[in-house]
N, C-alpha and C positions, 0 to 999 in steps of 0.2 A: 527441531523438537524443543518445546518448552515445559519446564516443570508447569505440572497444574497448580501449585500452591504459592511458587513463589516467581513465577517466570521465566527462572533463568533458564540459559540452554546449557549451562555444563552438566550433560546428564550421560550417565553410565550403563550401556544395554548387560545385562546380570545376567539373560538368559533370553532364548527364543525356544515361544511355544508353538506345535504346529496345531494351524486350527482344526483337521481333521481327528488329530489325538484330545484334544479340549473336548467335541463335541462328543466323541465316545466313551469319554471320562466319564460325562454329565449322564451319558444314558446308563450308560453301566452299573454307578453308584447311585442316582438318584432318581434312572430313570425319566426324564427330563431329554427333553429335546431340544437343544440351541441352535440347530442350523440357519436356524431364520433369521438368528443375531449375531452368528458371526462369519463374516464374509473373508476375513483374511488371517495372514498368521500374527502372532501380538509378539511383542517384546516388555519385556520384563526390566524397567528400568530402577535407575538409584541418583537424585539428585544431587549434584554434589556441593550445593548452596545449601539446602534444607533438611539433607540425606531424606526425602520423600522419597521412597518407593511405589511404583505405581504401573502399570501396565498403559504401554498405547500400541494400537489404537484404544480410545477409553470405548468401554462398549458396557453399557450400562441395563440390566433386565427391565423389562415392562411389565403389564399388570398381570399379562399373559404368565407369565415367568413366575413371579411373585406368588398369583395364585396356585400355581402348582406346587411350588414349596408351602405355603399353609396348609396342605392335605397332609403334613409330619406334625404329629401331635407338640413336637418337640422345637417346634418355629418359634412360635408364640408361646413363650414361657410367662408362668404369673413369678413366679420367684427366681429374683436372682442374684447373685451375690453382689454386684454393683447397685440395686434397688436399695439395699439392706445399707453398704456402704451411704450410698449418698444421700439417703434422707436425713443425718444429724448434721448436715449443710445446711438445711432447711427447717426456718422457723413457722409458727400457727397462722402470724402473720404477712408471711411472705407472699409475694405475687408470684408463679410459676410458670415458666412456656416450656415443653417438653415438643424437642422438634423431632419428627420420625415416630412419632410416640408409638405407631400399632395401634392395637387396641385399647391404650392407658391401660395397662397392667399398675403402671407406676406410680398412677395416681393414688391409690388405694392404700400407699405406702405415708400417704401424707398427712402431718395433721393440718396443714392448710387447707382448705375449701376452694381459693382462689388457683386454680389449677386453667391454662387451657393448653388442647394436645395442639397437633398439626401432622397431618399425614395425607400423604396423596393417593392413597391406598381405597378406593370406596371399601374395599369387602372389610379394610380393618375398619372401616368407620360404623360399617354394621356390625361388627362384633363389638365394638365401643359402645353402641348403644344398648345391645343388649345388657352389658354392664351399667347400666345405668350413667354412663360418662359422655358426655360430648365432642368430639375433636371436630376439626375444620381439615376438610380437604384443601390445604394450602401449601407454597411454599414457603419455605421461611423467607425468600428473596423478597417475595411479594409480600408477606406477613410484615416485612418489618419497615414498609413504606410509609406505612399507617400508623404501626407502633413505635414509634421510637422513645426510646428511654420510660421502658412502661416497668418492667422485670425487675425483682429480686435477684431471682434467679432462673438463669435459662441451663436446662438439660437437654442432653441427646446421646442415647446408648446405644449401641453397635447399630450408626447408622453413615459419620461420616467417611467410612471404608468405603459404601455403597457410591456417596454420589460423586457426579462427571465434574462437581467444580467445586472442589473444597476453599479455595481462596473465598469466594461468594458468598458462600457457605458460613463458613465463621466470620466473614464480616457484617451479614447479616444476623444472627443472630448475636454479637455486641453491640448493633444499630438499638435493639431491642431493650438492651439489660442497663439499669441503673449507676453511675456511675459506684463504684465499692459492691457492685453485685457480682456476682458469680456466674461463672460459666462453666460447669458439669462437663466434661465429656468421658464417655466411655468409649473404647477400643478395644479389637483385637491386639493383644502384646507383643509388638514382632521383636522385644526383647526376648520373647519365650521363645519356649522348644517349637513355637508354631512356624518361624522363619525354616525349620527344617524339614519340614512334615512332605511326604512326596503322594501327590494323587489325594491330596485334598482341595477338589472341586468349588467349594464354596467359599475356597480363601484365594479364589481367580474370578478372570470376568465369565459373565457376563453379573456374578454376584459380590464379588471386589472390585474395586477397581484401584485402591491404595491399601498401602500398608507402613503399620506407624509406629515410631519407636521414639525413644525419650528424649532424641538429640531435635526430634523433628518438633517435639513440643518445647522445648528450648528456643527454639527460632520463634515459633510465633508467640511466646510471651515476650521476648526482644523487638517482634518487628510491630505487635499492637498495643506495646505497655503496659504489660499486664505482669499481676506476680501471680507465681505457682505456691497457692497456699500449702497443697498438699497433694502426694502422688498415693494411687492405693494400685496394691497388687495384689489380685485377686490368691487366694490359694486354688491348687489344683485342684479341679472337682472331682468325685468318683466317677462321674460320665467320658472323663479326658484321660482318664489313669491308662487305660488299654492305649488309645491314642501316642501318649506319651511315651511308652515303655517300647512299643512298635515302632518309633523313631529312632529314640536311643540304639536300640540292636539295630536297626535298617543301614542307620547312616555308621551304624561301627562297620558292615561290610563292605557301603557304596557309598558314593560321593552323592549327597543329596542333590535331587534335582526337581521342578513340581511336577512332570509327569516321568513315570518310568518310562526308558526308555526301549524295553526291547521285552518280548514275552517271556523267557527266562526270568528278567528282575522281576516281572508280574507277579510269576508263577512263585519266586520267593520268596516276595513280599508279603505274598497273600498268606503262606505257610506260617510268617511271622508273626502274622497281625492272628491268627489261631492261636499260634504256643502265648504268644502275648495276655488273653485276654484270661488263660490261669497263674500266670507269673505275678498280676498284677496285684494278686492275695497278698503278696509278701512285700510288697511295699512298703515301708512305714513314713510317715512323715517328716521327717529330718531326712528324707531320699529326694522327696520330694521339689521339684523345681515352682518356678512361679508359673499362675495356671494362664487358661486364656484371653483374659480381661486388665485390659490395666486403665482406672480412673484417674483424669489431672481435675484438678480444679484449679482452675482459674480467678482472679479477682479482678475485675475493671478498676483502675484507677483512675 
């Protein structure tokens, strides 16, 4: 077994998931159906070169998949607090590639004009055009054959969790970006309270397939020379507050695990995430931890 990110094999199995419990996760919460992607049980592993966490086998959704989750109003968001964050990275005249863009939500955020998206997604690229934006159904592998050294700045938010080859991935879009230009990325924070979360569906495969923390962006500003100009952490949003407070109580009674393991912990879990969602009133923000997003920027030297 090799890290996806950095090859080595000193990797550390953190947990096994059964695939039977995975697919009825998926139906349960999101109603969604994955039997058709996933054929065996996963392991939940931890690099111990790059501390990359990441699931193999890597099992990665399709369009089929994808388009099912756009029918949540709450997929495709226009506003987000890393949009908000990352555009004063971004000058009037800067060149832009935004990889995974969706539908360019992101673009709209910008006062440059020279924007272009990249997504493999057709439906998002019909909802792109209805926004009056453009994207290319492409990958960045293949995008940056062509383009080399074209970018200011290259972005990409909550997409390298998603794919099967993040080494390729971020090599390709630095093939792309000018030397002293930037490279944006946004992630899920598995410094956050999110590494604890049990029986959340969309931070496993066939919708994760890594998971990424600060020691892991460390390594790759080491291993492609690059500086880390600046780390942003998102604040917890009022959408994740119930999320958040339903962990805290969870894991004070059980050893967190990603699926529960028996209908009992179900049954209490569920009771929780109820009492949970009137507790969350009384939160104030100094209780408050860091939310689900954490941006690095990057600088090519």
């Amino acid at each position: 077994m090799n890290c996806p990110l950095c090859e080595a094999q000193k990797i550390t199995i953190l947990e096994k998931i059964n695939k039977n419990d995975l697919i009825k996760l998926y139906k349960k919460i999101l109603g969604i159906d994955i039997s058709y992607l996933i054929s065996k049980d996963i392991d939940f592993c931890e690099c111990q070169n790059c501390k990359l966490k990441f699931y193999k086998p890597i099992i990665t959704g399709d369009e089929k998949f994808y388009n099912a989750l756009q029918r949540f109003n709450w997929y495709y968001m226009n506003e987000k607090e890393e949009y908000k964050y990352s555009k004063k990275h971004i000058g009037p005249k800067d060149r832009v590639l935004e990889v995974g863009c969706g539908k360019g939500a992101f673009a709209k955020y910008l006062s440059t004009k020279d924007y272009v998206g990249l997504d493999i997604s057709e439906n998002a690229k019909r909802l792109a055009i209805q926004e009056g934006i453009t994207i290319e159904n492409e990958t960045v592998q293949n995008f940056s054959k062509k383009h080399k050294n074209e970018f200011d700045i290259v972005v990409s938010f909550q997409v390298l969790e998603h794919v099967s080859d993040p080494k390729s991935f971020i090599e390709a879009g630095l093939e792309t970006l000018k030397n002293g230009g930037k490279f944006i990325i946004g992630v899920p924070n598995e410094n956050s309270f999110l590494k604890y979360v049990t029986d959340e569906p969309l931070n496993m495969p066939p919708h994760h397939t890594t998971r990424w923390s600060y020691n892991t962006f460390q390594y790759i500003a080491l291993k492609y020379n690059l500086n880390i100009v600046e780390i942003y952490y998102e604040k917890l949003q009022n959408m994740h507050k119930q999320l958040y407070l339903s962990t805290l109580i969870f894991n004070s009674l059980f050893n967190p695990t990603l699926v529960s393991k028996s209908f009992l912990v179900r049954k209490i879990k569920k009771f929780i995430d109820l009492i949970s969602r009137f507790l969350t009133r009384g939160l104030r923000d100094e209780m408050l931890p860091h939310g689900h997003t954490v941006v690095v920027v990057f600088e090519k030297k």
